[in-house]
Each structure stands twice: as structure tokens, then as C-alpha cells.
N, C-alpha and C positions, 0 to 999 in steps of 0.2 A: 876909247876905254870901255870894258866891259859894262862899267853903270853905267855910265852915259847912255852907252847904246841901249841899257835896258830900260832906261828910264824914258827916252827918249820913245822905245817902241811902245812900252808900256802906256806913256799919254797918247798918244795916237788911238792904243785897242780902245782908251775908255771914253775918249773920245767919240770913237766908232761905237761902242755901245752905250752912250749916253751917260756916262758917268762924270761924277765933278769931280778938279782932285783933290778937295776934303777927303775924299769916299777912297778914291786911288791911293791918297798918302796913308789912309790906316790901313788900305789891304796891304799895300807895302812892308810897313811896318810890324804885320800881322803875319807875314809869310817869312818875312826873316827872321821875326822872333823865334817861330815855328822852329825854323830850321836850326839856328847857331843857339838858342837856349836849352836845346837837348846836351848840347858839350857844356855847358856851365850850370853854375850854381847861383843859390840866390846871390850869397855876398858879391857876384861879381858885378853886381850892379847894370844890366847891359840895358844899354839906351841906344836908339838908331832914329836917326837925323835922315830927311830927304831935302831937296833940294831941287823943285823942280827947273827955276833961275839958272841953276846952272848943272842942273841934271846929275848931279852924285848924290852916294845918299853915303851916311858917315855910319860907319858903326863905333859907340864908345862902351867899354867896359874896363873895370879892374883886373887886373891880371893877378893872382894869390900865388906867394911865394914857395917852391918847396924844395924840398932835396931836391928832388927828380923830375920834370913839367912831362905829365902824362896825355893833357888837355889842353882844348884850346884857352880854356881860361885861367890857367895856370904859366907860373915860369918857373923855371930853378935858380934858386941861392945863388949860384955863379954867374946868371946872365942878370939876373938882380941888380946885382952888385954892381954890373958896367952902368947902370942908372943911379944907383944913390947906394954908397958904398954902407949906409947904416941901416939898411935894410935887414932883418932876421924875418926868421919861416913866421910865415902866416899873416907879413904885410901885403902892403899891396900896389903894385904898380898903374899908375893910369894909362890907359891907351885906346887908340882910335885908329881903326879901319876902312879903308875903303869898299866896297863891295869885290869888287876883282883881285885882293888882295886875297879872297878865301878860295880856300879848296874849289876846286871844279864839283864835287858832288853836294856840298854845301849852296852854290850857286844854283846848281840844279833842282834840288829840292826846294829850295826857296822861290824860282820863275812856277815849279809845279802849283806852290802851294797861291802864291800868287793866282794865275790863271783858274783856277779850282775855284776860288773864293769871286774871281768878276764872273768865271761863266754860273755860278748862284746867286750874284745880286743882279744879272742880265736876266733870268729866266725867275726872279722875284719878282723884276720890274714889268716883268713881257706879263709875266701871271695876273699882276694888277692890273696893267691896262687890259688885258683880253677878258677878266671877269665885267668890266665893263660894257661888252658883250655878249656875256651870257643873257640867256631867253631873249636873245635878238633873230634876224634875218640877217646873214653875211650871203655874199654871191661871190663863184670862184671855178676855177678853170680845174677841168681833172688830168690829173698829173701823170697818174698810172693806179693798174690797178695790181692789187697785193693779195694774199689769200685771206687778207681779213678783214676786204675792203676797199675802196676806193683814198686815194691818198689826194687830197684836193687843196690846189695853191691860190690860196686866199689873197696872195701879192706880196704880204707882210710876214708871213708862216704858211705851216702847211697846216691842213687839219685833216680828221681822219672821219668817212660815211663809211662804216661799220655795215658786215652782210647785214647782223641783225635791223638796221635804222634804215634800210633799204627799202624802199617798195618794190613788192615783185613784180618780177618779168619788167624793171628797167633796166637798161644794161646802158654803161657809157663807153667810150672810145675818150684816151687822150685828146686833148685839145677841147671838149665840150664845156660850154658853160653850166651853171647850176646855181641856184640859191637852195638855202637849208637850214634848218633852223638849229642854233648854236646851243647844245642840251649842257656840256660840261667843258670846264679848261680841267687837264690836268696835268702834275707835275710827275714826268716820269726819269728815267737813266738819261734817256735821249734827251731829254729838253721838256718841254712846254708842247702839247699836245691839245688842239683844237676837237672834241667830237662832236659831231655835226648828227642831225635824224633828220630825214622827208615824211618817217611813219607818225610823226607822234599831232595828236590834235591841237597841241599849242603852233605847231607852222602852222595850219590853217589859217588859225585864231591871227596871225601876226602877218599871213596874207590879207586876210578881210579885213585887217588892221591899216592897213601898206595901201590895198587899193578901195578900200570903201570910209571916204571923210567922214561922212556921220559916224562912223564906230570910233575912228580917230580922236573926234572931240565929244564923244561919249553921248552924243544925240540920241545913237541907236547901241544898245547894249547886246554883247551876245552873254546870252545866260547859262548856253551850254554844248557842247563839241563832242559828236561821237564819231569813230572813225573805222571802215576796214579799210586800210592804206588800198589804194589802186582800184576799187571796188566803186567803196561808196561812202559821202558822208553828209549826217547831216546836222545844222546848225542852226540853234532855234537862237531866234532875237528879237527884241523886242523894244519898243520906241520910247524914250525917254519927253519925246517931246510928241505931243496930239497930234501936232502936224505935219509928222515927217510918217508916211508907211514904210516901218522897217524894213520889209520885205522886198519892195519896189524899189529903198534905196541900195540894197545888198546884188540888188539883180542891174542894175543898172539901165540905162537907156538903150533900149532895145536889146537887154539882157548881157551888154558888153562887160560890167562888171565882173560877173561871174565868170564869164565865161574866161577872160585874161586868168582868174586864178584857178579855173579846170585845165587851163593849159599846162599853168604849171604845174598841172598833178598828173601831166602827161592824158588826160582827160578822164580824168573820174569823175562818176558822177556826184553833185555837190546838190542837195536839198537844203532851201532856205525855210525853216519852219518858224511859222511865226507863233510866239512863247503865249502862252493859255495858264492862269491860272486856275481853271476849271480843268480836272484830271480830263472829264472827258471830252472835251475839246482840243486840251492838248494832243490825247490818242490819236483825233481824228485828225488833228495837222501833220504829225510825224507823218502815222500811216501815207498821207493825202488825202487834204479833206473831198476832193471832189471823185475819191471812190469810195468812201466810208458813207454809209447809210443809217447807222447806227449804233452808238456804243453804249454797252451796259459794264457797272463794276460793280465786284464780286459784295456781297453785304461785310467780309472780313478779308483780309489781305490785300495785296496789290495787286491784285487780276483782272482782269478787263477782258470783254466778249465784243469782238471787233464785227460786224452787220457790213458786207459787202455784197456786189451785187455779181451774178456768173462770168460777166465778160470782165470785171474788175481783181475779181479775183487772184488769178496771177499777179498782175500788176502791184496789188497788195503784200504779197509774201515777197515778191520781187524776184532776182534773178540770185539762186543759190539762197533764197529765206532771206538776204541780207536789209531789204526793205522794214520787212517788219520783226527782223533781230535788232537793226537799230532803232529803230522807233522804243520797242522795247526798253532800249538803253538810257535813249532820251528820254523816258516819260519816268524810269523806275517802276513800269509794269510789266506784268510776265501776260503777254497778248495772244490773245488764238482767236484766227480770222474764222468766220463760217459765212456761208451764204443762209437765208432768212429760214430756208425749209430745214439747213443742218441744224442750223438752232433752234428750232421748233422740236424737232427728234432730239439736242441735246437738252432740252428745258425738259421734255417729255421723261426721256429718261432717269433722267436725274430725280424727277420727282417720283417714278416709280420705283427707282432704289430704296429713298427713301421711305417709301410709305408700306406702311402694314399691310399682310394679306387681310386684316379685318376690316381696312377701307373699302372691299371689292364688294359691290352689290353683288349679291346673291351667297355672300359666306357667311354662313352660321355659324356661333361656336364649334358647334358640333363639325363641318367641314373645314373651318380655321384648326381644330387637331389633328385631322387627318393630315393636310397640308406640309401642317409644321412635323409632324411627326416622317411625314417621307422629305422634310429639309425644305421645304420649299415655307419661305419666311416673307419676303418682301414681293410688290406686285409686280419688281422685273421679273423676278423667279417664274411666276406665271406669267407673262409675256413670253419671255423666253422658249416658255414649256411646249410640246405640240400637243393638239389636245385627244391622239391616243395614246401618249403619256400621262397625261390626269386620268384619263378614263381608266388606266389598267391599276389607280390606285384603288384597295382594296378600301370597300364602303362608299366610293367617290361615284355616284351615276355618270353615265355619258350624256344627260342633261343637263346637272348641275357642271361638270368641265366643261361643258362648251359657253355657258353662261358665265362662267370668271373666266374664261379666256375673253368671251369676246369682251366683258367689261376690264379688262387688261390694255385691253389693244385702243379704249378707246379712252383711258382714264387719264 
């Protein structure tokens, strides 16, 4: 029989998708309503009985008397009458159906709405367990790749490594392995969609997490994760406990720590900076403290004058600037490296911007308005100047020019 068999496959699918039949007998009930309460009205009273025991499920309604029976919940006067001969319009007959008893498209809309309603309490159910896993580490086999992505089977679902969550220049092949750090569940047409990123600083954070115990039971704290995905990153942390050196435990015995999670960054480089509440201590750890020679910060804003040495140099900005962009990142300072003599010429300058032509030994009032009068205002202005440029000023001797130039040059 028709319900039998629908009931019968019916517990099976929820079965199959985890479902109890509380849950099963109201979709039931909920998909047939759907369907056979579109032909009737309230008075018809419809109720529907399941039976998983014996696997039918009953439909009961009143049936309303009329001339003419247009509907399913309707009869006419004349077939009335073969049930209770004192029946007039507008009583009502009691009756009960079987499910295969109705129409084939009645049937059909009702398995639709059915299935419609388990494949939403399945992908409810999958939603909540797999939110259980957000801001985790999953690892999973890649599947294939699509134009928007790598489509990656986690064993249980599939999830999706987005071009954008990609680190560049990796590329997979079906069949490879991967871990990734789980950013979002969403619910979309298709189902239940896993998206996965390798760029963003929290997988780091939940590798250093995975393979270094002290960060695990919060010994050692990382305070903060900057990243150019494939490049470079680095991760300042700092020890909760005196006796643990954060830095030696992050790096591991004979640097094996680290180096298992550069692996899995396909080998980027990873800096473990050890966290400084002194601004410029911190600089000089980002940067590396054993190129850094000296750091000064700005008397207003967040600037900082990084003091390295010429062979350090490079090493310092790094390869593409990325060294001391992230440092930069990490510290919350806008950084510019110099070697000791640039910053002697930048300190020099600076002060001669600022300073009046009437700081320059040998300027008079009288030659401070010549000066200013052909524009020239501050002691770069004469620095800059040559001095048969002063000389051709009108009133200016080619004694006194050479005398504020050279007090320019040495101020």
C-alpha cells in the first residue's frame, strides 16, 4: 500500500538523517495538512493520525453537505443521504482516509512538502553541529577545484577554500591533504556550506595553539598576529609564567616547533617576537633586536626612527619592505629605518627647516631682510642656497654669503 510504503521509507530517510519520529510524525502531519487543507475549509475539521506500528497514517475530516460536492471536503445531498437519510445542506458527514485513497497529485505534493521540511531540519541540525566548529582547525582532502575555489571534503561535508582565503602561488591537485582554518558555516540553496581561509592570522594563532603546549594552557600568551599570507608573519608573545621563555617555547627544541607550522604555511617565514611593554623595545624586537642599534620616538604621534647598522640594513626593511611593514603593524608605529649618518643628515635637517634665518651667526637684521625679502626664510633655505646665489643678492656682499652659508652647513 501506498502509506505503508511511504511511511515505511519515510522512517528510514530520518533515520538516515538523524531524526526521531516525534520530529518525523509532525513533518508528516505538517506536509499533509499542507497539501489536502488547501481543498477544505475550517469546518471540515481535518485531523491526520500516523501510525508508525503499523505504518498508515489516517486521514479524518467532516465531509459538508450540498447540492452539488465541488471538493474534497464536500458531498451532495444525494450521496448524503445513502449515510443518514435525515441529513439536510450544511450537515455533515464523518469520514476517514487512507493516504493512497487520494489523488496521485495530492500524494505528491504532500512526499514534496514532506522531504522539503527534513532536508531544513537536516541542514538546521548539520548548521548547529558545524557552528561547533567555527574558529577551529578542520583538515580534509581536496576534492576539485571550481572557479571559485578549491572544494574540500572534510569526510562529513564538503567545504569550500575561496581564491580570495588562498595563499598565493599554492596551488592543489585533487587527492592532497590540507588543514584550514574554519572562518564561517553557511546556509545556502545547496545545503550547508563549510568556508575555510589559510590567509587570515587566527589559523596561525590556532597552529601555535595545536603545536605549542604552553600557548595551549595559556602559560605563554600570544598578544598579537600580523600576517602577509605566504610571505611573512609575525607573532609577538609573551610568558605568563617567569619561568617559561616564551620565545624558546614557541621555537621549540632545536627550533622544531616552528618550524612544523612554517611547513604548514608551505614555508613562510614566521617571527616569534617577544612582546615589550616599552614602545621602544618592542620596535626593536619586531624589527630584530640583534639589527636594531637604536630607537628613538617621535615627541607626538606614533613614529619611531629605527638606528641600524649598513650591513643590517636590508635585513631590516626585509625582502619587498615586508619585515619592517610588519613590525610597523605589530607595534602600531609608522617606522623608518636609517643608518646613524642618515639620521644625523635627518636630525640636521629637520632642525634647519625649522629654524630662523636669524639663528645663523653672522645675520643681521639688516641682512635677515634682504634674505627674507628674496624668500629665503629658514636655515635650509640657505643650506640649500649656492653661495653665487646669495652673492647676486642685491645689498648681500660675497663675504657675508659665504659666512651664512658656511654657518648653514655646519649648524
Amino acid at each position: 500500500m501506498m502509506s505503508a510504503n511511504l511511511m515505511g521509507s519515510l522512517a528510514q530517510l530520518a533515520s538516515l538523517k538523524q531524526l526521531d519520529k516525534e520530529q518525523l510524525t509532525e513533518i508528516i502531519k505538517d506536509g499533509l495538512y499542507q497539501a489536502i487543507s488547501k481543498r477544505m475549509v475550517d469546518e471540515n475539521n481535518l485531523e491526520i493520525i500516523t501510525d508508525f506500528n503499523t505504518n498508515t497514517v489516517l486521514v479524518k475530516f467532516d465531509k459538508i453537505v450540498v447540492e452539488l460536492d465541488m471538493n474534497l471536503g464536500e458531498i451532495s445531498l444525494e450521496e448524503a443521504k445513502e449515510y443518514d437519510a435525515i441529513l439536510e445542506l450544511g450537515g455533515k458527514v464523518p469520514t476517514q482516509m487512507h493516504l493512497h485513497e487520494f489523488e496521485t497529485k495530492i500524494i505528491k505534493n504532500t512526499k514534496k512538502a514532506i522531504l522539503e521540511r527534513i532536508k531544513a531540519l537536516e541542514e538546521d541540525r548539520i548548521l548547529f553541529d558545524y557552528n561547533k566548529q567555527k574558529n577551529q582547525i578542520v583538515t580534509g582532502r581536496i576534492r576539485k577545484e571550481e572557479y571559485n575555489g578549491y572544494t574540500v571534503d572534510l569526510g562529513y561535508t564538503d567545504a569550500l577554500l575561496s581564491v580570495e582565503e588562498q595563499i598565493d602561488e599554492e596551488y592543489y591537485k585533487p587527492g592532497d591533504m590540507i588543514k584550514a582554518y574554519v572562518v564561517n558555516i553557511r546556509k545556502q540553496k545547496k545545503g550547508v556550506v563549510i568556508i575555510l581561509s589559510r590567509i587570515r592570522p587566527e589559523f596561525v594563532k590556532k597552529l601555535f595553539e595545536n603545536e605549542i603546549p604552553e600557548i595551549a594552557s595559556e602559560e605563554v600568551e600570544i598578544k598579537k598576529i600580523v600576517r602577509e599570507p605566504g610571505l611573512r608573519t609575525k607573532v609577538a608573545v609573551k610568558s605568563a609564567n617567569t619561568n617559561i621563555d616564551a620565545v624558546a617555547a614557541c621555537l621549540g627544541p632545536h627550533g622544531i616547533r616552528i618550524e612544523t607550522i612554517r611547513k604548514e604555511l608551505s614555508g613562510e617565514l614566521v617571527d616569534v617576537v617577544l612582546w615589550d611593554d616599552s614602545p621602544e623595545q618592542l620596535i626593536a624586537n619586531a624589527i630584530g633586536s640583534d639589527l636594531v642599534e637604536k630607537v628613538y620616538l617621535a615627541e607626538r604621534g606614533k613614529f619611531a626612527r629605527v638606528i641600524v647598522s649598513a650591513e643590517n640594513k636590508n635585513l631590516a626593511i626585509g625582502k619587498r619592505g615586508k619585515n619592517v611593514k610588519l613590525a610597523a603593524k605589530l607595534t602600531d608605529y609608522k617606522l623608518d629605518i636609517y643608518l646613524a649618518s642618515e639620521f644625523e643628515e635627518k636630525i640636521s635637517e629637520e632642525r634647519r627647516v625649522t629654524s630662523h634665518i636669524n639663528d645663523l651667526d653672522g645675520v643681521t637684521a639688516s641682512t635677515a631682510k634682504i634674505l627674507r625679502d628674496h624668500g629665503y626664510t629658514s636655515v635650509q633655505d640657505i643650506f640649500e642656497a649656492t653661495v653665487e646665489a646669495l652673492c647676486n643678492l642685491e645689498g648681500l656682499g660675497s663675504k657675508t654669503a659665504k659666512k651664512i652659508k658656511e654657518s648653514a652647513k655646519y649648524f
